[in-house]
C-alpha positions as a Markdown table, in Angstrom:
| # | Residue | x | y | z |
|---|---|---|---|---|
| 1 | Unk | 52.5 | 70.5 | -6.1 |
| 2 | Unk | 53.5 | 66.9 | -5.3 |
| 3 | Unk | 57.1 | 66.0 | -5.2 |
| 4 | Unk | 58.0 | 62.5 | -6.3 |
| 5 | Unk | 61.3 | 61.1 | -5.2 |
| 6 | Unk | 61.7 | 58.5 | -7.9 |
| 7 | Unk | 65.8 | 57.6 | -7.2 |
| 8 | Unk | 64.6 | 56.6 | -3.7 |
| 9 | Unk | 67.8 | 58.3 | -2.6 |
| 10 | Unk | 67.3 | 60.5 | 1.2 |
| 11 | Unk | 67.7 | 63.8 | 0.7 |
| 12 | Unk | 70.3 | 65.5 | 2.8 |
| 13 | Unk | 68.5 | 68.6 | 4.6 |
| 14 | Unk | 69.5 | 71.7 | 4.5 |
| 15 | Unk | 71.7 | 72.8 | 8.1 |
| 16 | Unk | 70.6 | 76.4 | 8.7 |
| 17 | Unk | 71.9 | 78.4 | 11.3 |
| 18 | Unk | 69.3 | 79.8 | 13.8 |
| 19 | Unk | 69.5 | 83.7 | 13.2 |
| 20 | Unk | 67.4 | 84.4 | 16.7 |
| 21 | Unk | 70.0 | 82.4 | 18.6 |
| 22 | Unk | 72.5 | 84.9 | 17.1 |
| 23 | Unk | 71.1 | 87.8 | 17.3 |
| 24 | Unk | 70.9 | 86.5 | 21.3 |
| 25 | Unk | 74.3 | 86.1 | 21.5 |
| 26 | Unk | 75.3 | 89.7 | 19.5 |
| 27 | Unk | 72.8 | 91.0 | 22.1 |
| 28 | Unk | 74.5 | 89.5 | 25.1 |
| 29 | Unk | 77.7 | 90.5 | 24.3 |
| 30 | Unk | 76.9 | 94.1 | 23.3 |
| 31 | Unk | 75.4 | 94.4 | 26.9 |
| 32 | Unk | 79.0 | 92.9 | 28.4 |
| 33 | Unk | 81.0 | 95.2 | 26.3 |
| 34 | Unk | 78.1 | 98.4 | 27.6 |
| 35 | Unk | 78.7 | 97.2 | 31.3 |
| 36 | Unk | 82.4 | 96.6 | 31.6 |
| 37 | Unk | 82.9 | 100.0 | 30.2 |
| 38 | Unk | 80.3 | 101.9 | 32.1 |
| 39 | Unk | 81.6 | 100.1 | 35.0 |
| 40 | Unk | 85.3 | 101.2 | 34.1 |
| 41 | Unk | 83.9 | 105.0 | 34.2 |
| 42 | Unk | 82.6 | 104.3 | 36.8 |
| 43 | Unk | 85.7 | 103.2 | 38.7 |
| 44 | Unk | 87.7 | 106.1 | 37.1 |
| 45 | Unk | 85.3 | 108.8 | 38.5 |
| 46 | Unk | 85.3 | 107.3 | 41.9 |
| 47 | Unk | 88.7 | 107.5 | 41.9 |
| 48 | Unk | 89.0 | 110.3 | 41.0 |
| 49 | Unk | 86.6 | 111.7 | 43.4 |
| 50 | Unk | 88.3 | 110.4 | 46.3 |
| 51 | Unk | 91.4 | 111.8 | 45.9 |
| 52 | Unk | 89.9 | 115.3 | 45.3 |
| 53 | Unk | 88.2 | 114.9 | 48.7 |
| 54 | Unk | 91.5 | 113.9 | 50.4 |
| 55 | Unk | 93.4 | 117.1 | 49.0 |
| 56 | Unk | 90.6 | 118.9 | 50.5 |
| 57 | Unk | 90.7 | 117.4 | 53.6 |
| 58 | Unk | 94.7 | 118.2 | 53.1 |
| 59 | Unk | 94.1 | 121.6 | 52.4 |
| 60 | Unk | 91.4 | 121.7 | 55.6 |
| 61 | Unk | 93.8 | 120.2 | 57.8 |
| 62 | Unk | 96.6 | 122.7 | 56.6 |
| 63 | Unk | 94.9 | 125.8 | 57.2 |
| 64 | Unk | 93.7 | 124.2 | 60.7 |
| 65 | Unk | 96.9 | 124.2 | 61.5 |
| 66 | Unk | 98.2 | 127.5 | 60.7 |
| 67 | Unk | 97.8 | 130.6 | 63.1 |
| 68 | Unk | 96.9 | 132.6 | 60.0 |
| 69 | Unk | 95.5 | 136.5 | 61.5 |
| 70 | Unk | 93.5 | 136.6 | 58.8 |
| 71 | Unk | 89.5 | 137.8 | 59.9 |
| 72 | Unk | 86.9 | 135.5 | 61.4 |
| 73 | Unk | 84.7 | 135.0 | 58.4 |
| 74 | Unk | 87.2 | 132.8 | 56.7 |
| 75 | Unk | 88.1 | 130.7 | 60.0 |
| 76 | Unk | 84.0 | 130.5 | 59.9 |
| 77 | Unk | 84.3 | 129.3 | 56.2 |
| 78 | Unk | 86.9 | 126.9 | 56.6 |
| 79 | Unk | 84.6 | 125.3 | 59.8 |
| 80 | Unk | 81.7 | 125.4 | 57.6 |
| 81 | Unk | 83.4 | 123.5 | 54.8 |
| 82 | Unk | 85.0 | 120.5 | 57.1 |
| 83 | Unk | 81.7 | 120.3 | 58.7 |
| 84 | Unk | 80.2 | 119.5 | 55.3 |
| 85 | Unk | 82.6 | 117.5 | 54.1 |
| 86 | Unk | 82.7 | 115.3 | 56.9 |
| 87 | Unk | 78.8 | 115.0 | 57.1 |
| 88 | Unk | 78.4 | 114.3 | 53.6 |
| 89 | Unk | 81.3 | 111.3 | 54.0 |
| 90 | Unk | 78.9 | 109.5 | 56.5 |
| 91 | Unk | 76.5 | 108.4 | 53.7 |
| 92 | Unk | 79.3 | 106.8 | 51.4 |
């Protein structure tokens, strides 16, 4: 079918949003939102992680320091345990 514009008057066209361009930027945000609070986590459990590991270190240091006359396994233990800790702080 043939339209005929017989007022000779310019139709106005139709301004349409582009619905890929917004579904882009939902997209984009929604990945921001995903890494800002896995990243926040993130942080958190770090944090977390290094202050357990300075308590133990604490604790470590503590019963260094104490003449305890308890048996030579647990002197043993508590070597075995700084040893480990402060191996496995070299590959942070």
């Amino acid at each position: 079918m043939i339209r005929i514009n017989l007022l000779g008057e310019t139709r106005p066209k139709a301004v349409r949003e582009s619905r890929a361009a917004r579904k882009r930027l939902c997209k984009l945000c929604f990945f921001i939102v995903a890494l800002a609070f896995s990243g926040g986590l993130l942080a958190i459990h770090t944090g977390r992680m290094d202050k357990e590991d300075k308590q133990v270190l604490a604790r470590i240091q503590r019963q260094k320091g104490e003449k305890t006359r308890s048996n030579s396994s647990s002197s043993r233990w508590i070597t075995l345990k700084s040893k480990k800790l402060s191996s496995s702080r070299e590959f942070r």
